[in-house]
C-alpha positions in Angstrom: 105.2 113.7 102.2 107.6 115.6 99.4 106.4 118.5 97.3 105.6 116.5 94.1 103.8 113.4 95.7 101.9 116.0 97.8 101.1 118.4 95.5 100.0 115.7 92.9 97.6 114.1 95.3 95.8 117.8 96.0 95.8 118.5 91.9 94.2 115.4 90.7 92.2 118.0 89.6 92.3 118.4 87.8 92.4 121.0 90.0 92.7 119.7 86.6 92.4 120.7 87.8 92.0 121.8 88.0 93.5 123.8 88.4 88.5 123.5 90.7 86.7 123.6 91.5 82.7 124.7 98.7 83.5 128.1 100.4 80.9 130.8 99.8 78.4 129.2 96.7 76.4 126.0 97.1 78.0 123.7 95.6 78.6 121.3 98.9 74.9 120.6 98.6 74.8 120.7 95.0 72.7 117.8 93.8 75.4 117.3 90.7 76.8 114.4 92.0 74.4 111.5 93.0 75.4 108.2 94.7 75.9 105.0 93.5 74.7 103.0 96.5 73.6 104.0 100.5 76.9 102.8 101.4 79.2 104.1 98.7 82.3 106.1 99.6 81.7 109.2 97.5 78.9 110.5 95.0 80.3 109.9 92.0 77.6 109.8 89.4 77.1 113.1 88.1 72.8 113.3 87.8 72.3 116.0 85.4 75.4 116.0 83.0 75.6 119.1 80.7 79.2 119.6 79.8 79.3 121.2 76.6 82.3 122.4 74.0 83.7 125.7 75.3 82.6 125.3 79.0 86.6 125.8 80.0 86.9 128.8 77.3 87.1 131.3 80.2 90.6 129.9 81.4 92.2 130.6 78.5 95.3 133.2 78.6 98.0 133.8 80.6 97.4 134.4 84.2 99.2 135.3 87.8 98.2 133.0 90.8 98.1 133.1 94.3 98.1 129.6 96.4 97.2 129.4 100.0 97.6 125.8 100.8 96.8 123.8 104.0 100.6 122.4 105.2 99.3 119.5 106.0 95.7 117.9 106.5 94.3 118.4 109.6 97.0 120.8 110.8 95.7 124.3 110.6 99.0 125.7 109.1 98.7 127.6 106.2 101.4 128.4 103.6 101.3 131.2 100.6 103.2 131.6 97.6 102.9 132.9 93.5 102.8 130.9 90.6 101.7 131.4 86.9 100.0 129.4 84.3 99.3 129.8 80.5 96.2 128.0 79.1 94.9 127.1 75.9 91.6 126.1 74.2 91.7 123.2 72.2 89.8 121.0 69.6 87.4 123.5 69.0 86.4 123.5 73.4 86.8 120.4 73.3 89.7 120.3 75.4 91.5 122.8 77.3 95.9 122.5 78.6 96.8 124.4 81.3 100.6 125.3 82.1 101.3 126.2 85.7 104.5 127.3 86.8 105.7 128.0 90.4 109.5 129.3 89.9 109.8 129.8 93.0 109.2 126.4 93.9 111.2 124.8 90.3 107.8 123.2 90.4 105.5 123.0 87.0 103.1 120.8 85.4 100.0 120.3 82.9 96.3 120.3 83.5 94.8 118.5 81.2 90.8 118.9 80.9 88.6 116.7 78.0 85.0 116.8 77.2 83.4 113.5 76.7 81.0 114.7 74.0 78.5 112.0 74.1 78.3 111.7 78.1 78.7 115.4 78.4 80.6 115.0 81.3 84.5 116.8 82.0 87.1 114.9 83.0 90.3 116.8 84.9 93.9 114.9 84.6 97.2 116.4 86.3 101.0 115.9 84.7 104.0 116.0 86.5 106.8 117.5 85.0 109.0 115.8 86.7 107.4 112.5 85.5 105.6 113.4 82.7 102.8 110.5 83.5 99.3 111.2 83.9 98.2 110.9 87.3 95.2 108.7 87.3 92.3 109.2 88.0 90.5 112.1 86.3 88.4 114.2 88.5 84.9 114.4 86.5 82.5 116.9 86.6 80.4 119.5 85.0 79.5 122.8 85.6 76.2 124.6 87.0 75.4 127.9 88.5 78.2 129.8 86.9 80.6 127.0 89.6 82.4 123.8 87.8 82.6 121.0 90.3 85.0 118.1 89.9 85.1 115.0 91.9 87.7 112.0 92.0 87.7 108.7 94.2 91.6 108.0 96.3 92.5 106.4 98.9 94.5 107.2 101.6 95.9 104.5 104.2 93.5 102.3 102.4 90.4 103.7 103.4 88.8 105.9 100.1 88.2 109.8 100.4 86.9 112.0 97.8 88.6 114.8 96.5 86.7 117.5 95.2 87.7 120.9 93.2 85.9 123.8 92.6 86.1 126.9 90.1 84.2 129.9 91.4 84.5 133.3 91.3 85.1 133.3 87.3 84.9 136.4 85.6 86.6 137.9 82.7 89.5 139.0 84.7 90.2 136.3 87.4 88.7 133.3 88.6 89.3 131.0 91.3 90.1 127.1 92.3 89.9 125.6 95.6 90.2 121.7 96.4 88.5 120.1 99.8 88.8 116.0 100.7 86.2 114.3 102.5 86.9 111.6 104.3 82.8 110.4 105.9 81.6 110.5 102.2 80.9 114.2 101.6 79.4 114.6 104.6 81.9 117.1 105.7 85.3 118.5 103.9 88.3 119.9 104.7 89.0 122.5 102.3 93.5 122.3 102.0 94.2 124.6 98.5 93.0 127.8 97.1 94.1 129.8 93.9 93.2 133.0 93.2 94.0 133.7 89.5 94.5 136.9 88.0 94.7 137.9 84.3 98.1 139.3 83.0 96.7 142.1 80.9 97.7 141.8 77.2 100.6 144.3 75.8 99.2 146.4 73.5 
């Protein structure tokens, strides 16, 4: 599978995100996310939505990253590399844009991230630069616990897995987002991206 296809895939958030965000909190048993049906292939009803203006305000500013991403499902192999990203704050919290940048790769593209004020739920979208077309679908999600959990529906070889993306770790000075698919209906995940984001000081 090529870069952008790949990469796509694991950034529907987002992490949007999602840039997203779970290693070390509790969000794999985190009753966010409540099923639809005994049989369904992912939780994706959100029980207690509280999304609320601002809730992304902490990603704002410009920002170093470091990626460790899983080669290839299932394969163990593990490659590292930098990349940037500049984020904004929009619509009064409302909305939040992300910017990443991986030079290094000639890689970049937007995360997109929009409150629905009246379901209070977040929804996470990924662009391309390359294409410039919103990647459907959204991964949705709120936050709790000081930990913002996102989950989409795919499918891959025609069977559906969920994608999930975490942020953790967020303080005022760095932050992190890690992705994980399941593929038994979150009974178990493979965790195949983390990025450890650093703030870039501002010049004085």
């Amino acid at each position: 599978m090529n870069h952008d296809t790949h990469d796509e895939r694991r950034r529907t958030v987002l992490m949007t995100a999602a840039a997203g965000i779970a290693a070390g909190l509790a969000v794999v048993d985190s009753p966010l996310f409540a099923a639809a049906a005994d049989d369904a292939p992912v939780a994706t009803t959100i029980a207690n939505p509280n999304g609320k203006p601002g809730d992304f305000a902490f990603l704002a500013g410009e920002w170093k990253i470091r990626h460790r991403q899983l080669k290839q499902d299932g394969s163990g192999e593990w490659i590292e590399y930098d990349g940037e990203a500049t984020v904004w704050t929009i619509l009064g919290g409302v909305g939040s844009v992300e910017e990443l940048r991986i030079p290094a790769r000639s890689f970049s593209g937007m995360g997109l991230r929009l409150l629905d004020v009246d379901k209070r739920i977040w929804t996470d979208f990924w662009v391309n630069a390359r294409s410039g077309v919103l990647t459907p679908p959204g991964m949705t999600g709120v936050f709790e616990d000081g930990a913002g959990t996102f989950q989409a529906v795919e499918f891959e070889d025609g069977k559906p897995i969920t994608v999930r993306g975490v942020w953790d770790r967020i303080t005022p000075a760095s932050c992190r987002w890690h992705q994980g698919v399941s593929r038994d209906g979150g009974k178990t995940w493979e965790d195949n991206w983390f990025m450890d984001w650093t703030r870039v000081a501002a010049k004085a």
